[in-house]
PAMIVEX-997164 format. One line per field, with one value per residue (C-alpha): x, y, z; residue number from 1. Coordinates in steps of 0.02 Angstrom, whole numbers, padded with zeros to 5 digits, always signed. Layout:
PAMIVEX-997164
x	(X  ...)
y	(Y  ...)
z	(Z  ...)
num	(NUM  ...)
END
This chain:
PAMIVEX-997164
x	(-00622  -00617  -00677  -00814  -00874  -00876  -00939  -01069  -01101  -01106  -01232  -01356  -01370  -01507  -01477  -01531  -01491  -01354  -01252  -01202  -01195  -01119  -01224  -01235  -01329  -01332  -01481  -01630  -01643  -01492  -01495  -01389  -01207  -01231  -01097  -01169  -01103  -01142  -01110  -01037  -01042  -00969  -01005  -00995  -00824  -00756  -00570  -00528  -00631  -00615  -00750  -00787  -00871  -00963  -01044  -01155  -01068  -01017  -01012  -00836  -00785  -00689  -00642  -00665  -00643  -00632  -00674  -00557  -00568  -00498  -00344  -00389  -00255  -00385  -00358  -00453  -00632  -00565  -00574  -00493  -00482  -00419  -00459  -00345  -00389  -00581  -00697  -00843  -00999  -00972  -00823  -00805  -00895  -00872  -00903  -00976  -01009  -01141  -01128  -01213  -01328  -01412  -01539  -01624  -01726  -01655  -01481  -01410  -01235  -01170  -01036  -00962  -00861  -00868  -00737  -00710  -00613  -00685  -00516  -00344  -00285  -00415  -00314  -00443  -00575  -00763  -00860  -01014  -01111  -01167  -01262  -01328  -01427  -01542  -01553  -01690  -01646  -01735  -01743  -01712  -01599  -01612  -01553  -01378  -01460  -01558  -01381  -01297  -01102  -00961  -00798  -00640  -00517  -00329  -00293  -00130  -00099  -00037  -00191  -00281  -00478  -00591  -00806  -00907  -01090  -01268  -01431  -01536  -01675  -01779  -01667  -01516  -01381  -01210  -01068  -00936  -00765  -00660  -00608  -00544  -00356  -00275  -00191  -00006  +00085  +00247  +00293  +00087  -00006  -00176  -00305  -00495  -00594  -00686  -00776  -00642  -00478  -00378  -00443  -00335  -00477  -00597  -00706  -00637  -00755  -00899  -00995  -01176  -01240  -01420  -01345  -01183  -01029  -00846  -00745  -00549  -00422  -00368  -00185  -00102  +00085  +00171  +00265  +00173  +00220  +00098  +00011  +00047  +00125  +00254  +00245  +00127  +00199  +00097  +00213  +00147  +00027  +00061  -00048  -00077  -00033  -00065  -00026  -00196  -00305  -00329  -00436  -00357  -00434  -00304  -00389  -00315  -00331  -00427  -00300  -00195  -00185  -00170  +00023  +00039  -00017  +00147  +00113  +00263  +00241  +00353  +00303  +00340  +00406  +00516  +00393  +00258  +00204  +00105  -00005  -00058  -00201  -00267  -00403  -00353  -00407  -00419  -00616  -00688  -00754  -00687  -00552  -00536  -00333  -00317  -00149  -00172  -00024  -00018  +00093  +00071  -00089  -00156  -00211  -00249  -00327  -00270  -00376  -00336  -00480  -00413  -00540  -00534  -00591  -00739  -00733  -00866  -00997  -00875  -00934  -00873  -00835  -00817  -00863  -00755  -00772  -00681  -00783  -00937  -00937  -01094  -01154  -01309  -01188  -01203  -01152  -01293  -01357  -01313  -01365  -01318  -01328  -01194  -01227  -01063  -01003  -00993  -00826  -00779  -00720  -00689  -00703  -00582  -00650  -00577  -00667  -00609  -00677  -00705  -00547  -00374  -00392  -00545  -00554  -00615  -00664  -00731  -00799  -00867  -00783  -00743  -00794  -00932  -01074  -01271  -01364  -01186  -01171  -01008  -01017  -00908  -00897  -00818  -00756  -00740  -00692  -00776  -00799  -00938  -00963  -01065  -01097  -01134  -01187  -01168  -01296  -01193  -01305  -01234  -01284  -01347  -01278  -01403  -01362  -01164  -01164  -01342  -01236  -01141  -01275  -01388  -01259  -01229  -01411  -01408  -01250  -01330  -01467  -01423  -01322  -01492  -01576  -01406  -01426  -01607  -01611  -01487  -01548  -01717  -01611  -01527  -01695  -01768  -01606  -01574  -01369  -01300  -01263  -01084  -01142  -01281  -01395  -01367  -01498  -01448  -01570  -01614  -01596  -01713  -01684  -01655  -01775  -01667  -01764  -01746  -01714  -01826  -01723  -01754  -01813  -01635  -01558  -01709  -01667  -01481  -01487  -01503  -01514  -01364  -01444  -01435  -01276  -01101  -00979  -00877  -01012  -01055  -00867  -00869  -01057  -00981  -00925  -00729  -00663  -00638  -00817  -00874  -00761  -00857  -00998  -00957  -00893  -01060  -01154  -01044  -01082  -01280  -01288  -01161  -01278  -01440  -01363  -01308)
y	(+00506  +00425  +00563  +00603  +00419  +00449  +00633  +00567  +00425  +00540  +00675  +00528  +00426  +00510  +00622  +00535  +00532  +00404  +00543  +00457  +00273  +00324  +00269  +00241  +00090  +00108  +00008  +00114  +00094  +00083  +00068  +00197  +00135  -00001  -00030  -00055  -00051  +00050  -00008  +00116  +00099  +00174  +00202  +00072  +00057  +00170  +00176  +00295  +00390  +00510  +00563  +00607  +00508  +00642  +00579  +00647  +00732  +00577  +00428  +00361  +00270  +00113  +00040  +00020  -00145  -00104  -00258  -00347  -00244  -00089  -00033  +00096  +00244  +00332  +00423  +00424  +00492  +00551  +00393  +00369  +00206  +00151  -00007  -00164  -00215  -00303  -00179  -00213  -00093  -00143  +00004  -00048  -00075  +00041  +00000  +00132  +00138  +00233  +00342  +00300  +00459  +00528  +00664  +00677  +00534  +00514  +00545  +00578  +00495  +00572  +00554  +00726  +00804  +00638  +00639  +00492  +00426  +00336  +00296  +00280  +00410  +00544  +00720  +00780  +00698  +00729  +00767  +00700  +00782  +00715  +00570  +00534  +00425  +00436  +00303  +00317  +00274  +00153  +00220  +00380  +00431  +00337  +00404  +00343  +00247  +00107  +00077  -00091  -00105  -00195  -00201  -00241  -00305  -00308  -00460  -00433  -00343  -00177  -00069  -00003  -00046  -00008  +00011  -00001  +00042  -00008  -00017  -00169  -00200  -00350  -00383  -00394  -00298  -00315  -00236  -00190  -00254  -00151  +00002  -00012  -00035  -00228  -00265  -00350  -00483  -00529  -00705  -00715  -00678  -00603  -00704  -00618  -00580  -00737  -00736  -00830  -00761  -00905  -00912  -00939  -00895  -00773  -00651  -00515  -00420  -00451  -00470  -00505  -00421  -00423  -00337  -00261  -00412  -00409  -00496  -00530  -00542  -00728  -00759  -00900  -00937  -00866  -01042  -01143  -01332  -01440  -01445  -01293  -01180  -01064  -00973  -00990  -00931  -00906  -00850  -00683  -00666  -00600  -00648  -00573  -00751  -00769  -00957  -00954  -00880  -01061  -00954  -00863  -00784  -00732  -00665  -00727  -00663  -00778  -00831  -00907  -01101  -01221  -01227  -01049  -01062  -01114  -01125  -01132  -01204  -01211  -01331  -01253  -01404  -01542  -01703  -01602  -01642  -01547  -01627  -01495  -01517  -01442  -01443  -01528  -01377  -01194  -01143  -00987  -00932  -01017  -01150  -01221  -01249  -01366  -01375  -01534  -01524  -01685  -01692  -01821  -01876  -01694  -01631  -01462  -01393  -01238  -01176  -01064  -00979  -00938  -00835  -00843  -00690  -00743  -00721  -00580  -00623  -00614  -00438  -00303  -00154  -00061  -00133  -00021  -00030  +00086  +00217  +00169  +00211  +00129  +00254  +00147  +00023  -00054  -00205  -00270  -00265  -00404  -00371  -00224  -00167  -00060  -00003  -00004  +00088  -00042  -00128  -00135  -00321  -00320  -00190  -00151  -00232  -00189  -00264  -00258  -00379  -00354  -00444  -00455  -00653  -00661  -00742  -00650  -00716  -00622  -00732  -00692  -00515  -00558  -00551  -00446  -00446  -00375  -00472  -00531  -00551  -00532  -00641  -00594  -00733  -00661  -00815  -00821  -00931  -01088  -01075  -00959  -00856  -00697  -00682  -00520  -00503  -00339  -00347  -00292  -00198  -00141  +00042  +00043  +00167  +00326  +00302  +00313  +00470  +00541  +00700  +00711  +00656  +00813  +00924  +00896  +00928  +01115  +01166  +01106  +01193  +01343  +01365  +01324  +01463  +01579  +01537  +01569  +01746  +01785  +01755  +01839  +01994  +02003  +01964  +02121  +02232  +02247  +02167  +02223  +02040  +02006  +01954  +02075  +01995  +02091  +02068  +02084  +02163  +02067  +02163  +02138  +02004  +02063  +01984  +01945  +01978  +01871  +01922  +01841  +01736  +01776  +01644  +01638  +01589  +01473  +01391  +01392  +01288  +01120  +00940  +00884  +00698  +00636  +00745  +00707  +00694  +00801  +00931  +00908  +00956  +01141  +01174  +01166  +01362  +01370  +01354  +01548  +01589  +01453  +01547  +01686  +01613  +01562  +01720  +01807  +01665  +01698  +01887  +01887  +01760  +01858  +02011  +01931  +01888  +02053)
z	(-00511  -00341  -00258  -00348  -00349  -00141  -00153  -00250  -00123  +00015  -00074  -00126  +00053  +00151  +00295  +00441  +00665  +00614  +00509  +00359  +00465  +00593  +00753  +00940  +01015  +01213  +01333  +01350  +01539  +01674  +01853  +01958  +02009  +01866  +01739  +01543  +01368  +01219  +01035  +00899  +00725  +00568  +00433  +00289  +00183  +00322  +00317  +00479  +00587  +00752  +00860  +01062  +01184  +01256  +01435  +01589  +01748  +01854  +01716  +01684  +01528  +01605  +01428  +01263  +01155  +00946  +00833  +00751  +00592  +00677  +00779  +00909  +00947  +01052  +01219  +01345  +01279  +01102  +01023  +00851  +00721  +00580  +00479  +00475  +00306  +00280  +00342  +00482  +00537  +00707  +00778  +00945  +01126  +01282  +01432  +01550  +01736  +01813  +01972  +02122  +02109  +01972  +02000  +01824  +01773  +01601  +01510  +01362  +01294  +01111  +01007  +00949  +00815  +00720  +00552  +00452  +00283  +00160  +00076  +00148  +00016  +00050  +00104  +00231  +00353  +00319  +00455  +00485  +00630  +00811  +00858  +01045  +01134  +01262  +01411  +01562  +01738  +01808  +01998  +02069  +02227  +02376  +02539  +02571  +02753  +02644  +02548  +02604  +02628  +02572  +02663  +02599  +02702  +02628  +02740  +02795  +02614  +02596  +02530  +02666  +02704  +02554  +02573  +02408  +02461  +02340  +02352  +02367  +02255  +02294  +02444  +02350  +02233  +02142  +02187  +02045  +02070  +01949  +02020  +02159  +02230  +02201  +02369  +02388  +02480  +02494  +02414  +02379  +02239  +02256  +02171  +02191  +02388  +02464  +02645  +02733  +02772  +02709  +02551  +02394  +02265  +02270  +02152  +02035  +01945  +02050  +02226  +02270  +02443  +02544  +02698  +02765  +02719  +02731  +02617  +02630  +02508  +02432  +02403  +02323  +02339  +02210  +02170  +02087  +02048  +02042  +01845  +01814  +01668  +01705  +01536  +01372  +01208  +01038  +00900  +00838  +00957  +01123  +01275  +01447  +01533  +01721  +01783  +01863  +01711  +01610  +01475  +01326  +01160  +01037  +00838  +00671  +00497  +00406  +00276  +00457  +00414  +00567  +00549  +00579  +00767  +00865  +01043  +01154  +01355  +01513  +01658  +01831  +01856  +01759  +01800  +01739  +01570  +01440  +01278  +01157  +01067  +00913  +00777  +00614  +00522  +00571  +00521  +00515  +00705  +00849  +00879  +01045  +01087  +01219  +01336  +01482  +01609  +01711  +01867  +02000  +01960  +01941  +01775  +01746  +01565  +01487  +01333  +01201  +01078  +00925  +00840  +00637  +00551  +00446  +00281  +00177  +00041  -00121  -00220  -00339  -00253  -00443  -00593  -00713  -00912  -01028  -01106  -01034  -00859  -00759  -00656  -00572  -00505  -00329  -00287  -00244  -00420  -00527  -00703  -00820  -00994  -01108  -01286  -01410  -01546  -01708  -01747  -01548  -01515  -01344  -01188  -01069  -00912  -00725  -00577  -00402  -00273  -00109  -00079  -00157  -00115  -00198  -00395  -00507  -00695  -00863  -00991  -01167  -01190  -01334  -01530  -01450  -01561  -01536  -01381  -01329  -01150  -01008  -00860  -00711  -00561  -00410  -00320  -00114  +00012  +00000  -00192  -00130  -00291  -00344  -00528  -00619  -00818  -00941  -01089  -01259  -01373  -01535  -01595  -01765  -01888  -01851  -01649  -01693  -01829  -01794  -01705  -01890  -01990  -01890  -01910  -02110  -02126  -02028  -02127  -02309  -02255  -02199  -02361  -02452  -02382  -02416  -02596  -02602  -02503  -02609  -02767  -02704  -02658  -02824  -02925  -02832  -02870  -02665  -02696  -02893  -02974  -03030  -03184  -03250  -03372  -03584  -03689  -03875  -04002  -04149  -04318  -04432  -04582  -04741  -04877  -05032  -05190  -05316  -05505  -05646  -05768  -05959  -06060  -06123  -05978  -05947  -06120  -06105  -05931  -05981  -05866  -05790  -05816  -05997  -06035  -06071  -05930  -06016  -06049  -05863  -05793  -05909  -05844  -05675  -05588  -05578  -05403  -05374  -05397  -05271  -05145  -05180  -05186  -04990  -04946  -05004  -04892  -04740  -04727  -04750  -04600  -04502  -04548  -04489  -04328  -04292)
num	(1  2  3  4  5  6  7  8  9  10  11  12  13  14  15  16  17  18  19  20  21  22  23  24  25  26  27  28  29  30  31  32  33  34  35  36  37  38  39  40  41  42  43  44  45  46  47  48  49  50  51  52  53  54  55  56  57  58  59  60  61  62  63  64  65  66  67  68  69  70  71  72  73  74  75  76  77  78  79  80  81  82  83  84  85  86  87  88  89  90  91  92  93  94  95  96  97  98  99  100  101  102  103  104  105  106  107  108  109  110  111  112  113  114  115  116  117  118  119  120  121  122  123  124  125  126  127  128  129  130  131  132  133  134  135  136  137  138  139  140  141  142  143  144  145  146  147  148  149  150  151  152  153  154  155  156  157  158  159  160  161  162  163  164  165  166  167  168  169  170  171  172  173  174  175  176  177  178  179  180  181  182  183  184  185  186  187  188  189  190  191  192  193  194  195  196  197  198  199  200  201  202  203  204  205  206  207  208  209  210  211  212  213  214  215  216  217  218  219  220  221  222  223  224  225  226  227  228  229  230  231  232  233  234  235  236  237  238  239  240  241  242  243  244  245  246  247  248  249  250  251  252  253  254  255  256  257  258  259  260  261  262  263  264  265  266  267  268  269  270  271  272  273  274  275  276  277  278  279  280  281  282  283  284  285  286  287  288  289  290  291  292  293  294  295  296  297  298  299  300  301  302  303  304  305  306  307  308  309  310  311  312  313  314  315  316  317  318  319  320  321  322  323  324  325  326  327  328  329  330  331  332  333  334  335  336  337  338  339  340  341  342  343  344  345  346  347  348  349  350  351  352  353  354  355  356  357  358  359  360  361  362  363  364  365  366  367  368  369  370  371  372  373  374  375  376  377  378  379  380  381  382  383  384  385  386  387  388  389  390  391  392  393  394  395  396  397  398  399  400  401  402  403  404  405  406  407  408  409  410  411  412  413  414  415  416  417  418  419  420  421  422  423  424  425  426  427  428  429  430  431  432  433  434  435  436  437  438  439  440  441  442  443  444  445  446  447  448  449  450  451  452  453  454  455  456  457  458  459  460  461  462  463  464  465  466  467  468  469  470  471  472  473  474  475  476  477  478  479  480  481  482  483  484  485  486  487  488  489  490  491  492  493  494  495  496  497  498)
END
């Protein structure tokens, strides 16, 4: 079911340059020899992804820095991620220098063969196409004579002479720092180029020029005792700790509490002393760490950012009910609207939040009833809460049978119509009936004709009515000729019915 929710997701979201989210934000206009960044995103809910960094003859990528939602394993150009649990658009920054000469007067940067997961369970990557940028130059070649110099002198180090070359615009330029070769020095420790050869500081990443300079290489000793640390520790978190870097950024999940930061220091020196402050509570964002090492009247500051991962907008990423599955959700829409069988008390209600920190509460699923209503209140950090309602509607009795009701009517009436044909059919003669139809003749009644009585038998018959009981009793037919009598009666109806 998972995968077709995300096939589904995938089919629906409109094709676009950014291939399914997936996009590339780079400057639209770069000078030559300049270094710039480019932003990529993926796309949302993305889980893992792969792609190439595909770039122009002469550009270099120098580095790449992924957010702190995902954990890079990428080499090189081939750059691969994978989510570290709350998701973020934002995949990471690269950082890209120019070359010094570029002959076209507009490039194009594109990120190829781009595969992602949606899920950490998916078998297979989807791929999702190209995307690319395009960025104009600002100037075109200049002849190498109006470029200005930089010279790098190893003082006394152990890398040999280095020149960086640019050219000036408005009587200036910058010269990039980072790739060249870091000189040595025995019992020194080299800390940036300065104009004077006995500096102990000097720039690193940078250097400004308006005509031909020479810069020198700054050592400090590599002992140092006066207010300074030797070694910073942060439990769980390594650091990249240099004695002379007082500036360190270290990311947190955001369910770290204050207590969970345990910083660990070591003085150079024994009289040195070192006061560790701290916030009272670890907020979302930044949270300045401060570490003040005092020795002989000298104080020197190290700070510690400790970046909290903010917390996201509490949502539903699925709003699953049994049986009724809502395909229109997003959750971005709030209110909904289900229609129930009759009898159903409660529904079988599965939300997930954006978050397994996150509360989550249903109220009124139950002793559902017609116009009922479900709240669910997803609950985030900072009791920040995002509340979505289902409207219960009951289905009245033709909505829940009409299928059976619709199909009792077709089969009565298609055995209506069977009974009539056939009746037709047999009516006509067309089928012979099982039961044929006899029609009995009626014979003819016979009329009984009735002899005259003499006057003797007229005279003989006297009243019943005025006579003697007794005389009454011998008037009456013996028994036997009554029978008869019956008998007699019997066969003339049995004759007329024939």
């Amino acid at each position: 079911m998972k995968h077709i929710k995300y096939l589904l997701f995938i089919l629906l979201m409109p094709l676009n340059v950014f291939a399914y989210g997936v996009q590339l934000s780079c400057p639209s206009t770069i000078n030559e020899n300049e270094t710039f960044k480019c932003t990529i995103y993926s796309p949302s809910s993305c889980n893992e992804i792969t792609l190439k960094l595909d770039l122009p003859d002469g550009f270099i990528l120098e580095k790449e820095s992924p957010s702190s939602y995902f954990k890079s394993s990428s080499s090189g150009t081939d750059l691969s991620y994978k989510a570290t649990g709350m998701i973020d658009r934002v995949l990471t920054i690269v950082t890209i220098k120019a070359p010094a000469e570029i002959k076209s007067s507009s490039i194009t940067i594109g990120l190829k063969d781009v595969k992602y997961k949606y899920i950490e369970g998916d078998s297979e990557f989807t791929s999702a196409g190209d995307v690319s940028e395009s960025i104009n130059i600002k100037t075109t070649t200049t002849k190498a004579a109006d470029n200005i110099v930089l010279t790098l002198d190893p003082n006394n180090g152990t890398e040999e002479t280095q020149t960086l070359s640019c050219t000036p615009k408005n009587g200036s330029c910058e010269v990039s720092l980072n790739n060249i070769n870091t000189p040595s020095k025995e019992g020194f420790v080299f800390n940036g180029w300065g104009k004077e050869k006995n500096c102990e500081t000097g720039e690193t990443e940078k250097y400004t020029i308006s005509k031909n300079t020479t810069v020198y290489a700054c050592y400090r000793d590599s002992i140092i005792k006066n207010a300074h640390l030797e070694l910073i520790e942060i439990k769980d978190y390594p650091i990249d700790y240099n004695s002379q870097i007082l500036d360190y950024t270290i990311s947190v999940p955001k369910e770290t509490e204050i207590n969970d930061i345990k910083i660990t220091v070591t003085p150079y020196s024994n009289d040195a002393t070192a006061e560790i402050t701290k916030p009272e509570v670890l907020s979302a964002g930044e949270n300045l760490f401060a570490i003040a090492v005092t020795e002989k009247g000298e104080t020197v500051t190290y700070t510690i950012h400790v970046i909290k991962e903010s917390s996201p907008a509490p949502y539903l990423v699925d709003l699953y009910i049994e049986d009724y599955y809502l395909t229109n959700y997003n959750r971005d829409k709030l209110n909904y609207s289900i229609k129930i069988d009759q009898g159903i008390d409660s529904l079988n209600i599965a939300p997930i939040p954006n978050s397994p920190y996150y509360k989550v509460d249903v109220v009124g699923n139950e002793k559902l009833k017609d116009g009922g209503q479900i709240t669910i209140t997803v609950t985030g950090d900072d009791e920040v809460q995002t509340i979505y309602t289902v409207k219960v509607t009951v289905k009245t009795v033709w909505e829940q049978f009409k299928a059976y009701f619709i199909a009792l009517a077709v089969v009565i009436f298609m055995f209506t119509v069977y009974f009539v044909v056939r009746h037709i059919k047999i009516m006509n003669g067309e089928i012979p009936s099982k039961h044929p139809i006899i029609k009995k003749e009626k014979k003819p009644k016979e009329k009984k004709v009735k002899e005259p009585k003499t006057q003797k038998e007229k005279k003989e018959r006297k009243p019943l009515f005025g006579r003697k009981k007794k005389d009454a009793v011998e008037e009456m037919p013996p028994a036997e000729e009554k029978i008869e009598s019956l008998e007699l009666t019997r066969e003339v109806e049995t004759i007329d019915q024939l």
